[in-house]
N, C-alpha and C positions, 0 to 999 in steps of 0.2 A: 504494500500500500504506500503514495507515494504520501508525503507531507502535505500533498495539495488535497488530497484525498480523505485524509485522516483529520484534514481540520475540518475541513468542509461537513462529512458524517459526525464529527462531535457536537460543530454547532444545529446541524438538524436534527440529533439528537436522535441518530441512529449508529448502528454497532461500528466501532471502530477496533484496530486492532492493539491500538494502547492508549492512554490518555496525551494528548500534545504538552507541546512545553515552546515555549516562547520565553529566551534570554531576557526581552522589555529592550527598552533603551538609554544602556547608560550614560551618566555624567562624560562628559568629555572627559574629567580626570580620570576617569577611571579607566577609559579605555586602555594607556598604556603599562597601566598593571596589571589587567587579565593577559595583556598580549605576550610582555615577560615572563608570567607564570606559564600559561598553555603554548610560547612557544610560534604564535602568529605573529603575522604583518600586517593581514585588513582583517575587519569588522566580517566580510563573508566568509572569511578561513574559518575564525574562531565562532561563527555559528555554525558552520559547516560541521568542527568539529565537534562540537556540544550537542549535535543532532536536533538543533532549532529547528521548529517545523515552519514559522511564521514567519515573515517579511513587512514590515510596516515601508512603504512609499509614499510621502504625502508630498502634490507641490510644493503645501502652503510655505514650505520654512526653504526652499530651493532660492538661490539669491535669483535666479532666471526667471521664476515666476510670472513676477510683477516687475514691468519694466516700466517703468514711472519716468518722465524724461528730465526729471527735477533727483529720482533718484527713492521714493517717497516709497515708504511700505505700505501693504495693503491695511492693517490696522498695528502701527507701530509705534502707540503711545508709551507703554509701556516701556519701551527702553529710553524713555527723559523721566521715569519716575523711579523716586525710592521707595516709594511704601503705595499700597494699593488703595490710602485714605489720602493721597495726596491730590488734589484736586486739577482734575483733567480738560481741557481745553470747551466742555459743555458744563462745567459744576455749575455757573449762574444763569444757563439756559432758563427762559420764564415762557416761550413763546414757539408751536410750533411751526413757526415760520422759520423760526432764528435755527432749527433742528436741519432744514431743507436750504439752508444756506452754507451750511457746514459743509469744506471740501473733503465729500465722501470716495472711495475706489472707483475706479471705472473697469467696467469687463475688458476693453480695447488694448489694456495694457498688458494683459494675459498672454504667455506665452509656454507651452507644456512641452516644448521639446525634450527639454532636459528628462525631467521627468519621465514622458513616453520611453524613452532609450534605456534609461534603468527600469521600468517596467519591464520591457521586450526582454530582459537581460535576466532574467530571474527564476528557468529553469521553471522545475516543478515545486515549486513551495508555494504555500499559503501567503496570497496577496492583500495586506488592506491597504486601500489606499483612500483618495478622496481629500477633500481641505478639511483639516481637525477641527474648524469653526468655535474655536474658542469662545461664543458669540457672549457667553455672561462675564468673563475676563473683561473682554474688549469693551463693554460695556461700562462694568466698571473703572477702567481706567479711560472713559472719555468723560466720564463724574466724579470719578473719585469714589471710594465706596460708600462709605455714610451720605454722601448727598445723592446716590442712585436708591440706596434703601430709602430715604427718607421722602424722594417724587415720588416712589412707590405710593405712598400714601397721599403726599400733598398735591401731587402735578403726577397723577398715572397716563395721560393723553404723551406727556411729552415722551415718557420710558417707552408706550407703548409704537410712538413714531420712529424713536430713536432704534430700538429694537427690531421692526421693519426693517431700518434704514441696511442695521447690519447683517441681520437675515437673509435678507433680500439680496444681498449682494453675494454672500456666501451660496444660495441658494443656484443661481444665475452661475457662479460661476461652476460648482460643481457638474450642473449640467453640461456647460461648456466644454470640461474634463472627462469628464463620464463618456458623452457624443465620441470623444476622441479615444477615450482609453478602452472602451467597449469591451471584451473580455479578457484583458488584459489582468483584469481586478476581480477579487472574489468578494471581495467584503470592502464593505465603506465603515471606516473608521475613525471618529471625530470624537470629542473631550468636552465636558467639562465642569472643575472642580466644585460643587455644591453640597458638599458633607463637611462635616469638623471631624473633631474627634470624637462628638457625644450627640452629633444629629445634622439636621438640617444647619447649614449657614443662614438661608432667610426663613421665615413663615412659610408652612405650607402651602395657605389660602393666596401667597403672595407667587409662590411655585407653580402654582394652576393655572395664575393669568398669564405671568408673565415668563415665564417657561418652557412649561406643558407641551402647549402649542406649538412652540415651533421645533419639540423638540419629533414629535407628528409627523412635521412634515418635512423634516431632514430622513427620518424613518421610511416614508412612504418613498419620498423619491431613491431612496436607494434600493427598496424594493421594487419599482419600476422599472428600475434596468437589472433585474435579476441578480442583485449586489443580496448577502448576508449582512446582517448590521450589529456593529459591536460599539455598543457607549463605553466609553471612560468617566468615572466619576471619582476621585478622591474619598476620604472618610467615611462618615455614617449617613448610607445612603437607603439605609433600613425602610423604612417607612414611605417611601416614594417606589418603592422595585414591584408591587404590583400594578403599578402606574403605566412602569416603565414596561412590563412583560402586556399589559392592555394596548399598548403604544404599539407594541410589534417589536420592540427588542429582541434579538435574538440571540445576546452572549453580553454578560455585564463585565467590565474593565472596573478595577485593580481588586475589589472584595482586601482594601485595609482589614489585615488581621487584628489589629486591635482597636479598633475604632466600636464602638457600642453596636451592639447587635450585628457584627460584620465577623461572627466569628463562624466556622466552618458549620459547628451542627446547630448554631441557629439556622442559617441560610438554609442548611438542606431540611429541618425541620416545615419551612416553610414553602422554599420553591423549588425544592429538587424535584425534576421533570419538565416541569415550568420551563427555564431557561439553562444558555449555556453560560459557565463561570469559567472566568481567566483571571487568574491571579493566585492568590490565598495564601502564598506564599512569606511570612512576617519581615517587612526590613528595616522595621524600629525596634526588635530586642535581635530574633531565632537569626538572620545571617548578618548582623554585626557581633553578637556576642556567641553564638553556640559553635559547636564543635561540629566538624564533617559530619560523624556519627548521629548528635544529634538533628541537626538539617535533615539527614536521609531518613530517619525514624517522623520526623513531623513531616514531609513529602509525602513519605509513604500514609502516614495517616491522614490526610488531607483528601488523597486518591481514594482512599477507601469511606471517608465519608462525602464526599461533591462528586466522586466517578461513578459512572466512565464522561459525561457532559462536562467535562474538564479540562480547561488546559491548563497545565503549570505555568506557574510563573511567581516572578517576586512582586507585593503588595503596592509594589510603587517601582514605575515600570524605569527610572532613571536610576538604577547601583549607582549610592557614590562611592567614592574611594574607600571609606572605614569598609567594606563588607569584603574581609577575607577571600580572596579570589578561589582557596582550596571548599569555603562554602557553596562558590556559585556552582564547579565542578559537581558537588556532593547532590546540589540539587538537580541538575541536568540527569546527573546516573540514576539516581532513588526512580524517573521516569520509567526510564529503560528496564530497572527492576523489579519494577512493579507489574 
């Protein structure tokens, strides 16, 4: 069975021949400490050797993407801010006018060459690709976050334009991509962070309006072009996951091991069969602190309570550099063992 094969039958949640395993994507630093340990030169040798079944391809972060002739990122506030309360180029927006006068992306500047060619390049493995649409990030760093929650309440017309604005854009362009990348892609795979450690980040009633929705219809159109759909969500995403399996989810990203109710026989408690899990893997104590031995004995139990609709992986898909590279090994093998 190839990799392409085994991910595809996990996430429809039919028999495969082992559970998958997905590396994640590390820290930059960390890259040339696995590479000294195992012994590589690129990032495909040492998934290659780790028997990674996954592939992540996304334009959105490709410097070729967006060709802006001033030079401009598609939503790239965030690299002029230090903290995510820092107030973003809309915090005293009062006026949806003033929203529609904001120099927003244009599709025109789109370019997917780059992209397509590592596509085409990538053998039999499991493909997600698609723009990660950070769309509540982005969001937040065009208010600042305390004044995006707080329009919530006082000015919801402006969130709910502004929200469009960057939807819409992401929306447009995937299809754009998609048109192009045609079965190149198994799965559309996009992000984003709305758990803590102990729940939701905003109000639920606040998740319904201004979320929900468009998280719908990122879902739908991937299912349109016969894409599988796999969300990323950080933290404690407990209480939103029959939402998101209503939605058409079809594999939830990262399952925080220690995040409140994110722990393995909760989840299967409640949604195992339901959907497919990626992740579960702990990398806030088990591979910074435990031993090989230990990693493969929690692998292995992790398989045994979310399997076989599992793929491995570590809880937070960026290793930085504290996490023992003879862990990341331990966890790749315990797969194969199991």
């Amino acid at each position: 069975m190839t990799s392409k094969e085994r991910i595809k039958n996990i996430i429809n949640r039919k028999q495969a021949d082992r559970c998958g395993f997905w590396l994640g994507n590390p820290h930059p630093d960390t890259w040339p400490i696995l590479h000294k340990y195992f012994g590589t030169n690129t990032e495909e040798e040492l998934r290659i050797k780790l028997n990674d079944d996954f592939r992540w391809i996304t334009p959105q972060y490709m410097d070729s993407t967006y060709r802006h002739p001033e030079g401009k990122g598609i939503f790239d506030i965030w690299k002029h801010k230090k903290s995510h309360n820092q107030e973003g180029p809309l915090a005293n927006c009062g006026r949806v006018e003033e929203v529609d006068e904001y120099d927003w992306p244009e599709l025109k500047y789109l370019d997917f060459k780059e992209c397509l060619a590592v596509l085409k390049s990538s053998g039999s493995y499991y493909i997600a690709s698609g723009f990660w649409v950070p769309f509540f990030h982005d969001i937040i760093d065009l208010f600042g976050m305390e004044n995006y929650f707080l329009k919530m309440y006082t000015n919801p017309d402006i969130i709910h334009r502004v929200t469009e604005k960057v939807c819409s854009f992401y929306l447009e362009a995937n299809k754009k991509f998609f048109d192009e990348a045609g079965n190149l892609v198994d799965a559309y795979f996009f992000g984003n962070d709305f758990g803590t450690q102990t729940g939701l980040i905003l109000n639920p009633v606040q998740f319904d309006e201004f979320i929900l929705p468009w998280f719908n219809k990122f879902v739908l159109q991937a299912h349109s072009f016969g894409y599988q759909l796999i969300l990323h969500s950080c933290g404690s995403v407990f209480n939103v996951i029959q939402k998101l399996i209503d939605a058409g989810v079809d594999c939830l990203h990262p399952l925080q091991a220690k995040a409140k109710d994110m722990d393995a026989e909760t989840l299967a408690d409640r949604f195992k069969g339901k959907i497919t899990f990626m992740g579960g893997i702990d990398t806030q104590e088990l591979l910074v602190n435990g031993t090989p031995a230990q990693v493969k004995n929690e692998v292995k139990r992790i398989i045994n309570i979310l399997g076989p609709d599992l793929i491995v992986s570590p809880s937070h898909e960026a290793l930085l550099p504290n996490i023992p590279p003879q862990n990341v090994a331990a966890m790749a093998e315990a797969v194969l063992e199991t």
